[in-house]
N, C-alpha and C positions, 0 to 999 in steps of 0.2 A: 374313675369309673368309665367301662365303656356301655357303650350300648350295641348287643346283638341281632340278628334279625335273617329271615330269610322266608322261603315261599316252602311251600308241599313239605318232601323232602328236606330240604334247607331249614322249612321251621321245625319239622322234626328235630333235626341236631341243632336248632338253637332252643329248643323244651328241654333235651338231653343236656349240652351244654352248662343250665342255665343252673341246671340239678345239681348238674356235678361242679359248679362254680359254688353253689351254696352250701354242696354237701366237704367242701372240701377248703374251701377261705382261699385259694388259690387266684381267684379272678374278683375283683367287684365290678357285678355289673349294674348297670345305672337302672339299665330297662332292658327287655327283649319284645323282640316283633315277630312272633311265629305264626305267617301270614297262611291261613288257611293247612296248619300242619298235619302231617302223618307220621301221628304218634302212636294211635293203637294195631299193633300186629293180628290182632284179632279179630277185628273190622270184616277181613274176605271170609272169613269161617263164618258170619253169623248171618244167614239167610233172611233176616228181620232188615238189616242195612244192605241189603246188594242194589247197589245202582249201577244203572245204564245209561250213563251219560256223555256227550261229546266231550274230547278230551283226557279225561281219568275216570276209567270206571272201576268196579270190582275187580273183573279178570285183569287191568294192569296193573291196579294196588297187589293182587293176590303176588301177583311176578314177582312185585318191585320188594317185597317184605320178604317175599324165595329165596331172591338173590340175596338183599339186604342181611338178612339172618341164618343165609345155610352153612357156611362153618360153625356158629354156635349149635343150631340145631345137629348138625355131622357129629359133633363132638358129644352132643348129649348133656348141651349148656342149658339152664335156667338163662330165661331172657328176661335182661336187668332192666329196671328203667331206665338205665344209661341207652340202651338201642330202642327201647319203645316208652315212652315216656309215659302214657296211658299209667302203666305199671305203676308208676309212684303211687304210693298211698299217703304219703305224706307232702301237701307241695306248700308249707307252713314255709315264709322264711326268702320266698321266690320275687325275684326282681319284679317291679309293675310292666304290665302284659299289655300291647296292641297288640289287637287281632282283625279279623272279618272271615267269612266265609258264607259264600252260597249254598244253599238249601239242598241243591239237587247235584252232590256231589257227594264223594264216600266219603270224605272227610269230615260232613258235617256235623254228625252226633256226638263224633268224638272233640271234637272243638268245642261246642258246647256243654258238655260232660267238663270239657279242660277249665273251659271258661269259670261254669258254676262251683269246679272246684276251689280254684285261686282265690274266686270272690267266697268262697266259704271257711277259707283259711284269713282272710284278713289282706289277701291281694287286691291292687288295686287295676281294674280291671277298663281300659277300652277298646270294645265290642261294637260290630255291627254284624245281623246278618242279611243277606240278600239274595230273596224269596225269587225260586225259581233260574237261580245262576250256576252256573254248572265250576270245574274247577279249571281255573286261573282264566275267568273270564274276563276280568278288568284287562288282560294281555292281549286275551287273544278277539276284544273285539273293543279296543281301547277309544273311541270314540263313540260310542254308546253312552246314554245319560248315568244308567248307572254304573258301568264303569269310570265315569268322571267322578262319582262320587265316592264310588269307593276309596281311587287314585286320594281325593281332593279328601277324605276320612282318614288317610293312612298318612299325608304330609302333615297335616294339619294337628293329628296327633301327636306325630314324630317331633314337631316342632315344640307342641308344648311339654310335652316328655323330655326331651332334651332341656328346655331351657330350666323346666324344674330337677332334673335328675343327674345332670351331668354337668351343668353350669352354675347350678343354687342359685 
């Protein structure tokens, strides 16, 4: 087994990845880490989530999802949960999930949507969120208390995940 992982984007195609490892027996993964992911395409369309935050707001998700999916959309493709993992309606079956994400970033309802799905499928699920942080705050202000903790939430996981999931 390995174990996957990545940030924004990154966790994005490790939510996608993690689908298409389960949807297909091709990969076993231990665990995955989709650390603050952009999984739902839908997010800049819906005026109820638009945030204006240092860092990653609405108008650079709207971009990133532009780019991200304009030959599907050119083509006049159904966007699979393979490009936006939101999509899945099924996530029954999915490797155990670290995560975290700040409050005040576009990412965060969709993470927690991700979060309560896994754990309503029977995923085992570790979660933090952290109120009032914008996105990839633990980075970009990395000696800050809550950034230590987040850091110090995400090793600390990683470790025990690993030594149950990939080492028995």
């Amino acid at each position: 087994a390995v174990a996957v992982g990545g940030h924004s984007a990154g966790g994005g195609l490790t939510a996608a990845l993690s689908l298409k490892a389960r949807d297909t027996g091709a990969v076993d993964i231990g665990f995955q880490m989709p650390l603050y992911p952009m999984i739902d395409d839908t997010q800049p369309d819906d005026p109820s989530r638009e945030v204006q935050a240092p860092v990653r707001n609405t108008d650079a998700n709207r971009a990133g999802w532009a780019a991200y999916l304009a030959d599907l959309r050119r083509m006049g493709e159904a966007i699979p949960p393979y490009a936006a993992p939101a999509r899945a309606t099924d996530l029954s079956g999915l490797p155990p999930t670290i995560t975290f994400v700040g409050t005040a970033e576009p990412f965060h309802l969709e993470t927690v949507a991700y979060v309560e799905g896994l754990r309503a499928a029977g995923v085992e699920v570790a979660f933090r969120e952290y109120e009032g942080c914008f996105h990839a705050f633990e980075a970009s202000v990395p000696r800050a208390d809550v950034s230590r903790d987040a850091q110090d939430f995400t090793y600390a996981t990683f470790g025990e995940f690993h030594d149950r999931y990939l080492t028995g």
